[in-house]
N, C-alpha and C positions, 0 to 999 in steps of 0.2 A: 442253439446256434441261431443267430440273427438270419433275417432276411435278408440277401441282397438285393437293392430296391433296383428297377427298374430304371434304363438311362433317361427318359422323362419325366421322372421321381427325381432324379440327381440335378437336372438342370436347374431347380430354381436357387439349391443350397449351395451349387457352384459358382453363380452367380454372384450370391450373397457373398459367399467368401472371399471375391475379390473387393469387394465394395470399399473398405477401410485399409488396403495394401496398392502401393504402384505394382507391382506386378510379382508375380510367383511363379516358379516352375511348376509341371503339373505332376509332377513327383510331392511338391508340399501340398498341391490343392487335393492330391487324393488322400494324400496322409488325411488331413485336414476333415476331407468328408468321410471317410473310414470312421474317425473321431464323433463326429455329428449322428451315424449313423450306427454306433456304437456295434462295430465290426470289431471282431475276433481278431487272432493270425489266423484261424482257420477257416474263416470264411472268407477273406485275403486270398488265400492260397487254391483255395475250389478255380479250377478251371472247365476252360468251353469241350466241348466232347472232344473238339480235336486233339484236346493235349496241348497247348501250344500257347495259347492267353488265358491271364486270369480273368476269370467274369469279371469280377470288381471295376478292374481297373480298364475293360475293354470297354464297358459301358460309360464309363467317366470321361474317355476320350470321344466317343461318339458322343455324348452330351456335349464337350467341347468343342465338337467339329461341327453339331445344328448349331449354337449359340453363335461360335465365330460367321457363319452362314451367311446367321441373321444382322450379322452387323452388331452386335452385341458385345462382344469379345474379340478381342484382337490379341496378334501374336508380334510382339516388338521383335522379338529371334527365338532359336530355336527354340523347343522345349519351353518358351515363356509364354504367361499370356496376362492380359489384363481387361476390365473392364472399360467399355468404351461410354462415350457421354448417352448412345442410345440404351444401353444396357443399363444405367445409371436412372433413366427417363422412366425407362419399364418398373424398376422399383420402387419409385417412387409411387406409381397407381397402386401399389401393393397385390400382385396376381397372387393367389391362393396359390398356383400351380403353374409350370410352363409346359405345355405340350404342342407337338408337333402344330395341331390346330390353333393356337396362340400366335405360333409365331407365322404360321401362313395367312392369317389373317390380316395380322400387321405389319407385315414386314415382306416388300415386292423380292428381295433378294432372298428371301428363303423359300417363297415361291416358283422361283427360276430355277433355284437348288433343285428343288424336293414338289415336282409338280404333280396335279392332284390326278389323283389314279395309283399312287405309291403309298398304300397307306401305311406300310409295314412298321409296326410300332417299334424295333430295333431293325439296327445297321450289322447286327450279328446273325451269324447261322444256329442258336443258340434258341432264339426266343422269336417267334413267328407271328404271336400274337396280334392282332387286328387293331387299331384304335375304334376306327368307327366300320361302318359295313362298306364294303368297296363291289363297285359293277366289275373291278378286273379281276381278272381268271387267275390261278397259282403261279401261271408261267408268266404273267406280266410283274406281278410282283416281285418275282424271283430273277427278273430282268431288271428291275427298276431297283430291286435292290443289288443287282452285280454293276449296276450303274452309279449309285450313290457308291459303293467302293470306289470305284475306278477314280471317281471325280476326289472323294477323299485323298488318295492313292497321290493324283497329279496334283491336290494343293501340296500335301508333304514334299512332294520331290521339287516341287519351283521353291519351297524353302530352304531347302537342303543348298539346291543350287548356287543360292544366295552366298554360302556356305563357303565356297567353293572358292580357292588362288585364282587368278584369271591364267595363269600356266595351266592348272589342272583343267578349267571349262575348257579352253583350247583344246587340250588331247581328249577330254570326254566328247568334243563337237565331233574330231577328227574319226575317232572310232565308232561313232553313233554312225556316221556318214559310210564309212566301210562296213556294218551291220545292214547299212539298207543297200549294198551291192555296189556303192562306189567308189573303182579300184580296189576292188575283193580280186580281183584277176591276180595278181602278184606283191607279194612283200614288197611295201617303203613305194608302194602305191600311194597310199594318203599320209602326208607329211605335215607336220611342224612350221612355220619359216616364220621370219621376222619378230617383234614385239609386240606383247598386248598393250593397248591405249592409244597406238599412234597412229590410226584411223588409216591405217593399211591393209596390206593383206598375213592371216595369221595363220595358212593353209592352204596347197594344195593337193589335189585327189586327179592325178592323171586319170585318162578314161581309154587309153592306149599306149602299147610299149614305145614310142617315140615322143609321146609329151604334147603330140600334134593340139590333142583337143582335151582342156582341164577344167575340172573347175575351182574355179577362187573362193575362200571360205572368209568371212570376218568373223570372230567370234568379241562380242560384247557379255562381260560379265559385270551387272551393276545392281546392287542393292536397292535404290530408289529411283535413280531417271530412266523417265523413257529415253528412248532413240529418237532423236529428232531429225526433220529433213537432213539437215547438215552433215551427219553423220553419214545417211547413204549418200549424201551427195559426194561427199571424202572416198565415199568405199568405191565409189566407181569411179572418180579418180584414177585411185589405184590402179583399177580395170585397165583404165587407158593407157595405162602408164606401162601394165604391160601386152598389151593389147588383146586382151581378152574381153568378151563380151559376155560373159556371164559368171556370175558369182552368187552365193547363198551368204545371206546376212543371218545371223542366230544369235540371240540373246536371251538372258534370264527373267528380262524385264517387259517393259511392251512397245509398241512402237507408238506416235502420234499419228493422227491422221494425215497430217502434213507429209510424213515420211511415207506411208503408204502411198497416198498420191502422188507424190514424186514417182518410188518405185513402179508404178504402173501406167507411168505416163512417159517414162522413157522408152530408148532403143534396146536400149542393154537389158538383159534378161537379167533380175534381180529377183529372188523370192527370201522374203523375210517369214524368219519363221520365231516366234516370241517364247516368254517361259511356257505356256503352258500346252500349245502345242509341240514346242521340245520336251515338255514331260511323256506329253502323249506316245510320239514315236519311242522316248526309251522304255513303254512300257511295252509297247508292240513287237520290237526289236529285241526284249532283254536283254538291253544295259545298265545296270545298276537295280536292278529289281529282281528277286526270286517268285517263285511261285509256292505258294503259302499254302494250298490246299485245291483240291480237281474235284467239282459236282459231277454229276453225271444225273443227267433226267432222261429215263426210260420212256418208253410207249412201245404200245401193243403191236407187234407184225402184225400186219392184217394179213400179206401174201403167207403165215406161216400156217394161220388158221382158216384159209381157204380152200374151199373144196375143190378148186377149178383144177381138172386135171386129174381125177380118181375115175376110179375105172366105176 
């Protein structure tokens, strides 16, 4: 039985194999390095203690999620991905190897990913092993790597988003909104109303049984542009239009700075909330996310081994 290599073993060959292809699912890129790395079906099928992912291919993802990181790889849509002109640049120096250290070296965005103190050589519960010696304790480790999930976690779901009818964002906004307590008080509380695109209002969530005080929802579902000034400046509009003074802007994408300073230099209470902090909150909230496995890190009672209090 083959070795399964290591997901910093895997990045340089994954790499490589996009070099002479526009772009490949990573269903063909794992076939692909399985091939290279002259894997079995059953060293394929070996999974993590949990029961739950294959090694193989949990490692081949997290290679893909440092490289995309780094700027190296990128994801046109779902499930694709392709080599970028800096990933293109690094092959050409010809690296023996890509590791964690390579690419913090060169590359400020995998630096801000993955900062130093996390030296955990996977992204799995699987393999703990160290790259180089680290001054942090087991518990920062073990933080820093429930942190690189999380962050993987919420790149996945702003592309999923992407994904997404602008009917379906709209009711996924509306129910996110009633998961954090707005207009949970009573059914058809937070509602539906009007059309996506026509820079009005596509939601509201009363905040009492008479309707006295609500708030206004926009929801923006867009693949590539940000939200610009003008868009909030539409959405508040609307506000006036039905004289409400506060409303929540939510989008998949991000705002401009323009639009930011607009929203915090008006009267009207605007808070925009972009993809990735709307990944945030549905991971907080559990919408659209299950829960995949519960660590538990013990320590010692100290009050249980104490003597204070014997006769």
């Amino acid at each position: 039985m083959a070795s399964i290599p290591d997901y910093q073993t895997i990045m340089l060959p994954l790499l490589t194999v996009l070099v002479d292809r526009p772009a490949l699912t990573m269903r063909e890129v794992i076939n692909r390095l399985a091939e290279q790395f002259q894997l079995r079906e059953e060293d394929l099928n070996l999974l993590l203690p949990s029961g739950r992912n294959r090694i193989f291919s949990n490692r081949a993802w997290w290679a893909r999620t440092y490289l995309q990181k780094a700027g190296l790889i990128e994801s046109p849509s779902r499930g694709v991905v392709r080599i970028t002109e800096e990933g293109r640049q690094l092959l050409q120096l010809k690296p023996p190897r890509i590791t964690n250290k390579l690419l913090a070296d060169k590359f400020p965005s995998f630096r801000s990913f993955r900062p130093a103190g996390n030296d955990l050589s996977s992204g799995t519960a699987d393999q703990l092993n160290v790259e180089d010696e680290s001054p942090a304790t087991p518990n920062e480790r073990m933080e820093g790597a429930a942190r690189e999930m999380k962050e993987g976690l919420v790149s996945e779901i702003v592309q999923r988003l992407g994904t997404v009818t602008p009917a379906q964002f709209e009711i996924l906004v509306t129910e996110l909104l009633a998961k954090m307590g707005y207009g949970n008080w009573r059914e058809g509380a937070a509602r539906r109303v009007g059309k996506s695109g026509d820079g009005g209002i596509d939601g509201i969530i009363d905040q009492d049984p008479l309707g006295l005080d609500a708030v206004y929802i926009q929801a923006k579902r867009w693949n590539a542009n940000s939200v610009q000034r003008d868009d909030i400046q539409k959405f508040v509009g609307a506000l006036q239009g039905v004289r409400a003074r506060k409303g929540v802007f939510i989008t998949n994408s991000h705002f401009t700075d323009g639009a930011k300073k607009y929203a915090e230099g008006i009267e009207y209470r605007v808070v925009l909330i972009d993809g990735e902090r709307l990944a945030e909150l549905m991971i907080e909230h559990g919408l659209g996310v299950s829960t995949d496995r519960v660590f538990q890190m013990k320590r010692v009672d100290n009050d249980y081994f104490s003597d204070e209090g014997e006769a």
